[in-house]
C-alpha positions in Angstrom: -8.5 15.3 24.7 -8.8 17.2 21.3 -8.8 15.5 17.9 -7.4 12.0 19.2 -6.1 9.7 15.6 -5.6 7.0 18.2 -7.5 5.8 21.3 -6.3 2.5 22.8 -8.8 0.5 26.1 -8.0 -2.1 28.1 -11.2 -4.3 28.1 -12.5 -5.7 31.8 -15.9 -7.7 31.8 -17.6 -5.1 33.2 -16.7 -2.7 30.2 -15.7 -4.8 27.2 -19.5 -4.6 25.2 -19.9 -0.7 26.1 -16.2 -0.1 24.7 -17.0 -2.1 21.3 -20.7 -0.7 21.0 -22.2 2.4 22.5 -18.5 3.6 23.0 -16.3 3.4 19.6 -19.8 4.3 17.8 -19.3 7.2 20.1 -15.4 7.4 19.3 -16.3 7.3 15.5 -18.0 10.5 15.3 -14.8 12.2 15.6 -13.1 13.4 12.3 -9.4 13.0 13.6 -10.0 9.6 14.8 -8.1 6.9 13.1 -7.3 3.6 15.1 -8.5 1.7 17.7 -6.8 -0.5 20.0 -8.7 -2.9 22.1 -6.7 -5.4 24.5 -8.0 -7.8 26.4 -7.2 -7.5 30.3 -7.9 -11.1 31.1 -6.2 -13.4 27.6 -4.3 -12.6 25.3 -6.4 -11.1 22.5 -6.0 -7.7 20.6 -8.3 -6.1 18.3 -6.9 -3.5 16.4 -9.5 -1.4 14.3 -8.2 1.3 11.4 -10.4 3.3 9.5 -9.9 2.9 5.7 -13.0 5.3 4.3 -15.4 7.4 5.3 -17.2 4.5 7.2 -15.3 2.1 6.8 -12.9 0.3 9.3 -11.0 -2.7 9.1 -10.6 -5.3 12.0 -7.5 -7.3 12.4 -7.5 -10.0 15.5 -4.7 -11.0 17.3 -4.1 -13.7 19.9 -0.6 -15.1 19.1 1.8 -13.1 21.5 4.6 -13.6 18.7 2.6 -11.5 16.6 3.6 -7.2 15.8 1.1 -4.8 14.9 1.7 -2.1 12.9 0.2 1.3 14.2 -0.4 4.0 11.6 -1.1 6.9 14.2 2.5 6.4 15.1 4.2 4.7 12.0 5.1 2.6 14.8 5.2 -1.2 15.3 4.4 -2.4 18.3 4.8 -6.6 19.7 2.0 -8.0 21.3 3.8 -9.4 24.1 5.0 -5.7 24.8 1.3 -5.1 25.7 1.4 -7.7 28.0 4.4 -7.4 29.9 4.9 -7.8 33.4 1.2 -9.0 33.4 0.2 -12.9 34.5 -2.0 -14.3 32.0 -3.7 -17.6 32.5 -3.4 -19.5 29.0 
């Protein structure tokens, strides 16, 4: 992929510290890149990262399923329990 504004992971336990470390510092060296979308595989928990300045990126957390996200990338909103549809998630 060239010049992504938007990347979005599914966290596992085996993955979940490389893709908020070593990973998005990775992601952040590209210049197009805007948002990030981290979901949780296992709960329900969203973290949703948009960068505001040159360094700076804000973090919004989400765990309430009746909760919608706004994504810039897309001008699109998006509900949390779309993310988790069709998925069996032990509350």
């Amino acid at each position: 992929m060239t010049n992504p504004c938007f990347i979005a992971e599914v966290l596992s336990k085996s993955t979940q510290d490389y893709d908020h470390g070593e990973k998005f510092s990775a992601y952040r060296t590209i210049d197009s890149f805007r948002e990030y979308l981290l979901i949780d595989q296992d709960s329900i928990h969203v973290e949703h990262y948009v960068k505001t300045a040159a360094n700076q990126w804000l973090l919004s957390k989400y765990d309430d399923p009746n909760i919608t996200l706004f994504l810039s990338a897309f001008e699109a909103q998006v509900e949390i329990t779309a993310l988790y549809k069709n998925i069996d998630i032990d509350a």
